[in-house]
N, C-alpha and C positions, 0 to 999 in steps of 0.2 A: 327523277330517275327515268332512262329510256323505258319505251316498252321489252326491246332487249334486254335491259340488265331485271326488268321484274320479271320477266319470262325466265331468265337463267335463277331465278331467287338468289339473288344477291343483293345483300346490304350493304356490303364492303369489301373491300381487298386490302391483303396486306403485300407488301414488295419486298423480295430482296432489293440492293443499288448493285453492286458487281455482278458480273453474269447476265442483267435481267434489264436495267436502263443503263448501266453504264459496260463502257466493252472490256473485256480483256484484253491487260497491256501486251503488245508486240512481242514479238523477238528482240527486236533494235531497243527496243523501251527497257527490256531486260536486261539488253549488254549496257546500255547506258548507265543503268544501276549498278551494275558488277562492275565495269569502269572505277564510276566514282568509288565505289569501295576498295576499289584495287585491287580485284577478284577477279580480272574478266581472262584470264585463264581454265579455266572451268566452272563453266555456266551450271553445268544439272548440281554439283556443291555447293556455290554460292545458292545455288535458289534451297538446298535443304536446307542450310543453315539459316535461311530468311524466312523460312513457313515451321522451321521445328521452335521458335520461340514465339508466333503470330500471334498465338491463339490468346498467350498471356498479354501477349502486345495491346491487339483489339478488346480487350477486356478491361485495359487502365490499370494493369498489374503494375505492368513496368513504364517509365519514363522513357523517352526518345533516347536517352542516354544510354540508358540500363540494357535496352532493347536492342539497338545498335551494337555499342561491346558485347552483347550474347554472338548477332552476329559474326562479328568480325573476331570474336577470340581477342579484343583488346579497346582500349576506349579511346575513340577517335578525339582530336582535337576541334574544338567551339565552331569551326570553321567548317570543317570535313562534316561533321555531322547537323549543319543546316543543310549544307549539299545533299546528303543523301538524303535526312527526310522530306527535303522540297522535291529531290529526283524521285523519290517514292511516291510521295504523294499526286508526283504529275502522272504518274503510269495508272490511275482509277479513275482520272476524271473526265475521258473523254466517253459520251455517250451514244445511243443508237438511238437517233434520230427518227427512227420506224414506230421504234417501244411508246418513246415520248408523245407522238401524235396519238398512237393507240389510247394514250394517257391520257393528253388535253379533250379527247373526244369523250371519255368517260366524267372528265372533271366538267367539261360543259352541262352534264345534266346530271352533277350532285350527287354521282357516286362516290362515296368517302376512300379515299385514296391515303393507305399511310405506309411508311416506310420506317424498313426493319434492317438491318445492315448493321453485319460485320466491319465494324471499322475502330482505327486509333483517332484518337483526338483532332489531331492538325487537320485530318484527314477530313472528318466531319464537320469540321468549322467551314473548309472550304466547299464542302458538298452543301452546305448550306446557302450557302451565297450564289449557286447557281440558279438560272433560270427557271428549269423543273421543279426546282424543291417547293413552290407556288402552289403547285399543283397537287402536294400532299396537304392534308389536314392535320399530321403531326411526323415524325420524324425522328423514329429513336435508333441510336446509335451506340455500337456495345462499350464502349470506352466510356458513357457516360450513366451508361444501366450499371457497369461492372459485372457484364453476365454475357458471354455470346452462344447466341444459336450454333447448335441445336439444346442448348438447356431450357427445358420449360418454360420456367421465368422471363426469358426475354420474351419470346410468344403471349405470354399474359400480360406486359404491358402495352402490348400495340391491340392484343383484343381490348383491354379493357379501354384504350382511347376510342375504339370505332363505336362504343358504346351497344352491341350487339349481344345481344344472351346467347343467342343458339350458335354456336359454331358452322353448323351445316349451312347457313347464310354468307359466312364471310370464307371467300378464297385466297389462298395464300399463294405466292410466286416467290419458288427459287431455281437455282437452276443447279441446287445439291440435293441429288437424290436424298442424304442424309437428313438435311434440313426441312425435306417433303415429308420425309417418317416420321419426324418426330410433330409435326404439323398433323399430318393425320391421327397419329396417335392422341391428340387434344382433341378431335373433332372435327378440325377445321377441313374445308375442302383444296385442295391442292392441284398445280400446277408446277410438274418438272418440269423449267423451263429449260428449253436446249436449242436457242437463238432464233427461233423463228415467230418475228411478229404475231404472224396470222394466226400461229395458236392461241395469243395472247389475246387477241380479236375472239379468237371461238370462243374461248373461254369465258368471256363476259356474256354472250350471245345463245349459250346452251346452257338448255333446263337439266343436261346432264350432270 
């Protein structure tokens, strides 16, 4: 551990991945979705009707299938629905490049780095396979917990990997206010994250 992160009393951190290493997909990323759905006549409806059924999505409620026809009001054909979940899946996985280095710099001196992320399945298979995921010590995923933050429960399996008793030692990063409340409320120390590296820096660095 740096003398920074003993100075800041930290044992560990936990991550959100969207928002936090990885970016929020575009505009164009979104028509591209609404496209293949054959929705790209109004965008702010297409995207209610793709976040009002998510939450059971990222949780492993529903199947890519099941999920999709919520969507769309009707159940796509074998073909149309690899489309959209591979066009979905492309809109999460490009990352911030700033976060990351922030990252490898904490992971060089054996600070336990684990990742907590709202995500469906395909989703997480592939967030696996990337380069950063190295960098984490474990890697839980709600589609595979069957639990998404902000419910308790997912927050208790990523503390109980970092293997840490005291909460007040391990910092947690998201960039949903919501998901910061309910972190604090267990104890844990927190960081609303809202795009800027350098916080993310401070925050390993201060005994605050």
């Amino acid at each position: 551990m740096t003398p920074a992160t003993a100075q800041a009393g930290l044992d560990a951190v936990i991550l959100d991945y969207n928002g936090v290493i990885g970016l929020q997909p575009t505009t164009d990323q979104w028509l591209r979705l609404a496209h293949t759905a054959l929705r790209p006549e109004d965008l702010p409806a297409f995207q209610n009707a793709f976040w009002n059924a998510r939450c059971a999505y990222d949780a492993g409620q529903l199947s890519d299938l099941a999920y999709w026809a919520m969507v769309l009001g009707h159940h796509p054909g074998a073909r149309r629905l690899r489309e959209l979940r591979d066009a979905d899946t492309n809109m999460w996985t490009s990352t911030a490049d700033r976060v990351v280095e922030v990252l490898e710099y904490a992971h060089e001196f054996s600070l336990p780095l684990v990742l907590l992320s709202n995500a469906p399945r395909h989703l997480s298979d592939v967030l696996d396979r990337h380069p950063w995921r190295r960098l984490m010590t474990h890697a839980f995923y709600s589609a595979r917990l069957q639990v998404c933050k902000p419910d308790p429960a997912a927050y208790q399996h990523a503390m109980n990997a970092t293997g840490v008793r005291d909460p007040q030692r391990v910092l947690f990063v998201d960039d949903r206010a919501d998901n910061c409340h309910a972190a604090r409320c267990l104890g844990l120390r927190t960081l609303h994250y809202t795009g800027q590296p350098t916080d993310l820096a401070a925050a390993l660095q201060s005994p605050n």
